[in-house]
N, CA and C atoms as an extended XYZ file, in Angstrom:
231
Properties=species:S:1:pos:R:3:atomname:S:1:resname:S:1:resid:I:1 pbc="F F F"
N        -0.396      -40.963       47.985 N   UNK     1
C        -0.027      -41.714       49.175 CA  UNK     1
C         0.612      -43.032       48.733 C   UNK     1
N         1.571      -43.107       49.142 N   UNK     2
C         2.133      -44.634       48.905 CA  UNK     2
C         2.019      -45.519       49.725 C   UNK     2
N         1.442      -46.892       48.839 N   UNK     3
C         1.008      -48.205       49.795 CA  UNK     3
C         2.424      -48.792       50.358 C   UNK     3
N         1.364      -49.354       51.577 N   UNK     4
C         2.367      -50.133       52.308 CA  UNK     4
C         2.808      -51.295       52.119 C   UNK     4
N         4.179      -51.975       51.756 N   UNK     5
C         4.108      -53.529       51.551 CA  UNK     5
C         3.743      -54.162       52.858 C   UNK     5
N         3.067      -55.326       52.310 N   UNK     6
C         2.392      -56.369       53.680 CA  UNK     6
C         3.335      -57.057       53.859 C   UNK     6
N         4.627      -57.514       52.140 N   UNK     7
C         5.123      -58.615       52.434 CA  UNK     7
C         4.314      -59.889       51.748 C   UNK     7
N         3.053      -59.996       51.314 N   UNK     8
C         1.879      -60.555       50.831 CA  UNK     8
C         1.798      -61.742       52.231 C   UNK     8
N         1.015      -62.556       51.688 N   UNK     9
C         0.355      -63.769       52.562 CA  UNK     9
C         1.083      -64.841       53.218 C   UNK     9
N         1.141      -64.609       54.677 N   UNK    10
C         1.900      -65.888       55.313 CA  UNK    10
C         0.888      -66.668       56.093 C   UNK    10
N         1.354      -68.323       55.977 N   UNK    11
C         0.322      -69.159       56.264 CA  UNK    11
C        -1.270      -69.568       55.819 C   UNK    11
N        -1.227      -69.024       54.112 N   UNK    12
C        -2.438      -69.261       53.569 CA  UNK    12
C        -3.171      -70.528       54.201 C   UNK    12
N        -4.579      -70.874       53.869 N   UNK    13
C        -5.147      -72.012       54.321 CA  UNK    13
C        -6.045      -72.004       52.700 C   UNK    13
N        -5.574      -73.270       52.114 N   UNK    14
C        -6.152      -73.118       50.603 CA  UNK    14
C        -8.039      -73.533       51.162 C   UNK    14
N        -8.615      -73.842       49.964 N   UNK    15
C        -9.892      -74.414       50.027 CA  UNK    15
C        -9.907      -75.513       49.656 C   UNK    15
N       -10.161      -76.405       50.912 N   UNK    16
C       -10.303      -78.001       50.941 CA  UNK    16
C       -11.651      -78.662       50.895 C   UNK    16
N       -12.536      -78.175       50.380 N   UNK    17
C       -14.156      -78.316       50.503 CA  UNK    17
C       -14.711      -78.337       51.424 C   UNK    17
N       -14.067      -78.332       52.438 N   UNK    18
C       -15.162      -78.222       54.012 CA  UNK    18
C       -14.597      -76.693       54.317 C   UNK    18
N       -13.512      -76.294       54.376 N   UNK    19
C       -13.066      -74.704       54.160 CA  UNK    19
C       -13.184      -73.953       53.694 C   UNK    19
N       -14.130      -72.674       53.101 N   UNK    20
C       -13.884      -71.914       52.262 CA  UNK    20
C       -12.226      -71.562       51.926 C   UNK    20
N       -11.314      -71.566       52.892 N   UNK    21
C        -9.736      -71.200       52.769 CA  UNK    21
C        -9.677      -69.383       53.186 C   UNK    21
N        -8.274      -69.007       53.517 N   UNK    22
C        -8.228      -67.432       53.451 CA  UNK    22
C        -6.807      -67.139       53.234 C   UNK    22
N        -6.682      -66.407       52.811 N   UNK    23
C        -5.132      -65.673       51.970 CA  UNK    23
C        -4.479      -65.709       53.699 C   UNK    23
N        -4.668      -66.069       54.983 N   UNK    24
C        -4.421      -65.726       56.037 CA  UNK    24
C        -3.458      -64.528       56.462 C   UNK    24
N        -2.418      -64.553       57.452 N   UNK    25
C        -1.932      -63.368       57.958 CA  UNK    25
C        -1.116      -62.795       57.102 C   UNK    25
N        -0.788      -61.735       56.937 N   UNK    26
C         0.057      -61.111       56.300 CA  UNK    26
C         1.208      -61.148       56.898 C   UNK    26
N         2.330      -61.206       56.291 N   UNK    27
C         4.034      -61.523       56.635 CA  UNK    27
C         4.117      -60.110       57.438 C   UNK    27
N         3.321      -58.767       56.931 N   UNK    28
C         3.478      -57.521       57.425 CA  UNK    28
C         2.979      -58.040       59.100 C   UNK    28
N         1.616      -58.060       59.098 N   UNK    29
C         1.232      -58.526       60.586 CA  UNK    29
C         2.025      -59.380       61.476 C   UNK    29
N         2.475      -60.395       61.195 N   UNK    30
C         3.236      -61.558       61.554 CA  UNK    30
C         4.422      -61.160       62.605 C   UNK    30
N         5.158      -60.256       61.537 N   UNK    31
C         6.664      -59.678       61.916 CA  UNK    31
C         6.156      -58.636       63.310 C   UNK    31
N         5.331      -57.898       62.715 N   UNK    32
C         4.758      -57.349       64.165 CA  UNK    32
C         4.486      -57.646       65.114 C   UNK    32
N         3.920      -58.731       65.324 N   UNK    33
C         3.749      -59.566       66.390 CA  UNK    33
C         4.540      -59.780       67.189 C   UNK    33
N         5.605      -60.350       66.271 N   UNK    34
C         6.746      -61.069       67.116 CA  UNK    34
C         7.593      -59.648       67.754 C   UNK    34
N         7.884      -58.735       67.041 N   UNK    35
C         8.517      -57.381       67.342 CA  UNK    35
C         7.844      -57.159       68.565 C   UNK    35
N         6.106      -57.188       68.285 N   UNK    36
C         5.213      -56.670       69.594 CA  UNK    36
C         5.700      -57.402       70.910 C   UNK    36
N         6.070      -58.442       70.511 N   UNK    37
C         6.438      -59.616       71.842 CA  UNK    37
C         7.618      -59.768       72.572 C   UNK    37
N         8.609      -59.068       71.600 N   UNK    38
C        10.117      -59.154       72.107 CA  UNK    38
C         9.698      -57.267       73.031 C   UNK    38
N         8.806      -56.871       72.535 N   UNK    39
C         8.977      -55.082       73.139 CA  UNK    39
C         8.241      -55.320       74.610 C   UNK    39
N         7.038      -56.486       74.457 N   UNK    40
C         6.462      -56.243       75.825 CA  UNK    40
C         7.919      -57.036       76.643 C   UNK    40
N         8.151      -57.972       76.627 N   UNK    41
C         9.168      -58.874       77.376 CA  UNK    41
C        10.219      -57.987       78.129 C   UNK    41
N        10.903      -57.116       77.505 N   UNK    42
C        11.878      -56.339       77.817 CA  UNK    42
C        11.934      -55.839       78.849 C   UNK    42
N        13.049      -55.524       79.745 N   UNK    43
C        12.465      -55.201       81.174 CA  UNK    43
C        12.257      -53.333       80.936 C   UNK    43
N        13.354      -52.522       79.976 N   UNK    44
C        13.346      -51.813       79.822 CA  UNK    44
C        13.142      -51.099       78.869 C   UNK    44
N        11.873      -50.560       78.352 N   UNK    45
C        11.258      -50.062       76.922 CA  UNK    45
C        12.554      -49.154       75.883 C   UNK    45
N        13.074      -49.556       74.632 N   UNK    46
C        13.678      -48.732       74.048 CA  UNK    46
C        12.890      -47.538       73.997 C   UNK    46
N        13.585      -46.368       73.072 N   UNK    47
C        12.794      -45.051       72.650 CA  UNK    47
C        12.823      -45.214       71.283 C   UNK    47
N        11.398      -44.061       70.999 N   UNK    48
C        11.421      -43.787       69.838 CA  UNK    48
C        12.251      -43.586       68.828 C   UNK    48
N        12.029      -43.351       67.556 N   UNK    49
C        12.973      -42.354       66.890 CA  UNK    49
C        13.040      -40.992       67.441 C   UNK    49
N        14.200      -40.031       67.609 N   UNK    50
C        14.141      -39.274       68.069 CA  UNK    50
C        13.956      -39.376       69.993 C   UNK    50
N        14.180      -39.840       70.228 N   UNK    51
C        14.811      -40.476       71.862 CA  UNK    51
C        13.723      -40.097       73.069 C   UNK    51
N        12.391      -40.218       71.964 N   UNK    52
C        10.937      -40.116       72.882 CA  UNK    52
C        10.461      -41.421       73.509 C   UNK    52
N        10.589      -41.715       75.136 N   UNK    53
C        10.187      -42.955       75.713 CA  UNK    53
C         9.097      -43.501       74.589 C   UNK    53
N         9.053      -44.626       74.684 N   UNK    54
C         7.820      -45.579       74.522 CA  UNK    54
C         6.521      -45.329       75.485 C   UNK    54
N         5.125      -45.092       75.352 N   UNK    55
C         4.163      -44.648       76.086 CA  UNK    55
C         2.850      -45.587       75.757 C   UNK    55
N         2.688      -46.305       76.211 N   UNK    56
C         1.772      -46.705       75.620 CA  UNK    56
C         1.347      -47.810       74.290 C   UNK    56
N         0.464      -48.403       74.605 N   UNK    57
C         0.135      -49.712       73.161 CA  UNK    57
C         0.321      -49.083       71.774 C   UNK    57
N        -0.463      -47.347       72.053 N   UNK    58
C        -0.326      -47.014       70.411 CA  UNK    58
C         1.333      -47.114       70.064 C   UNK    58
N         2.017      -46.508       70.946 N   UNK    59
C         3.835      -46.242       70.465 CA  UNK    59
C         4.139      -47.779       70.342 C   UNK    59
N         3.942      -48.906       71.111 N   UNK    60
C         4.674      -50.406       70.442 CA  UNK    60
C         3.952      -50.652       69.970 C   UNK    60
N         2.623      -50.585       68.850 N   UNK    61
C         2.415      -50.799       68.087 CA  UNK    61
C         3.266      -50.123       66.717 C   UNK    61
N         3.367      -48.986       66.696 N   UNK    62
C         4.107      -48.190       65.644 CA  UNK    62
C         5.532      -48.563       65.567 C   UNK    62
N         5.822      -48.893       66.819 N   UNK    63
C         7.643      -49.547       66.688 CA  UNK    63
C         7.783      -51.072       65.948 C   UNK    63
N         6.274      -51.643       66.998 N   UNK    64
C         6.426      -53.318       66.063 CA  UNK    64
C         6.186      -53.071       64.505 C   UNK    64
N         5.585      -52.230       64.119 N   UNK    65
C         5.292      -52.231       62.819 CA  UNK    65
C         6.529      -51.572       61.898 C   UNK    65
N         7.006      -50.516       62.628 N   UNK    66
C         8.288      -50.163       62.261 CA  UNK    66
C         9.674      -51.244       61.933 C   UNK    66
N         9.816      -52.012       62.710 N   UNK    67
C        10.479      -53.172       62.474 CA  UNK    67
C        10.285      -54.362       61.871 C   UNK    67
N         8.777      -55.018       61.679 N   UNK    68
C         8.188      -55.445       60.277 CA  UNK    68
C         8.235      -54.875       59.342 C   UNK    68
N         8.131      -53.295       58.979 N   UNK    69
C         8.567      -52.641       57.770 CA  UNK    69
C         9.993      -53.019       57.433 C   UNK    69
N        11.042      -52.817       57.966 N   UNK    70
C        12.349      -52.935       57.904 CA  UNK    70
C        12.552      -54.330       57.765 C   UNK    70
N        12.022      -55.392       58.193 N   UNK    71
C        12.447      -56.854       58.198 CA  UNK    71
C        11.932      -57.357       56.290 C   UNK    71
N        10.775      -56.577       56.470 N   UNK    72
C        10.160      -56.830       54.652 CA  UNK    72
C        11.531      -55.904       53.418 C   UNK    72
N        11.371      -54.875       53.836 N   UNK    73
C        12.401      -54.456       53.078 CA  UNK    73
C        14.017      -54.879       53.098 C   UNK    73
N        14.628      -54.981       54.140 N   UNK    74
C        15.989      -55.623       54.230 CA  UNK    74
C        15.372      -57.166       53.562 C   UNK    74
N        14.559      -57.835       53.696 N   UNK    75
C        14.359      -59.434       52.915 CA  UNK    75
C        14.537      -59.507       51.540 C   UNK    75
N        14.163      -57.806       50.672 N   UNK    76
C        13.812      -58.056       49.435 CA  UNK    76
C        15.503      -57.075       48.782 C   UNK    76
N        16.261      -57.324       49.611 N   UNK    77
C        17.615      -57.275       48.877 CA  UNK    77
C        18.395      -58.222       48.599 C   UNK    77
């Protein structure tokens, strides 16, 4: 099975002694988000690959993530 790039760590929070700190969101998560946010906004849902409506949180989840995949890979050319 081949891993997924995250993109590694966006917005770390180091350890300042009152913080333990955390590697925070992943650039993978991040991009999704925003993808997730431009898909709810829309008045009219694109389709899948393969020209299957959008249905549901699970399908814009898989599209936002689909387009964070693509935003990590088109970055690292």
């Amino acid at each position: 099975m081949s891993e997924i790039d995250d993109g590694g760590h966006f917005f770390p929070i180091k350890d300042d002694g009152w913080n333990p700190g955390t590697n925070g969101i992943t650039r993978r998560d991040w991009l999704a988000g925003l993808a997730m946010q431009g898909l709810m906004s829309m008045e009219r849902m694109p389709t899948m690959k393969g020209g299957d409506p959008i249905k549901g949180e699970g399908d814009i989840a898989i599209v936002a993530y689909t387009f964070a995949d693509a935003m990590i890979a088109e970055g690292k050319k």
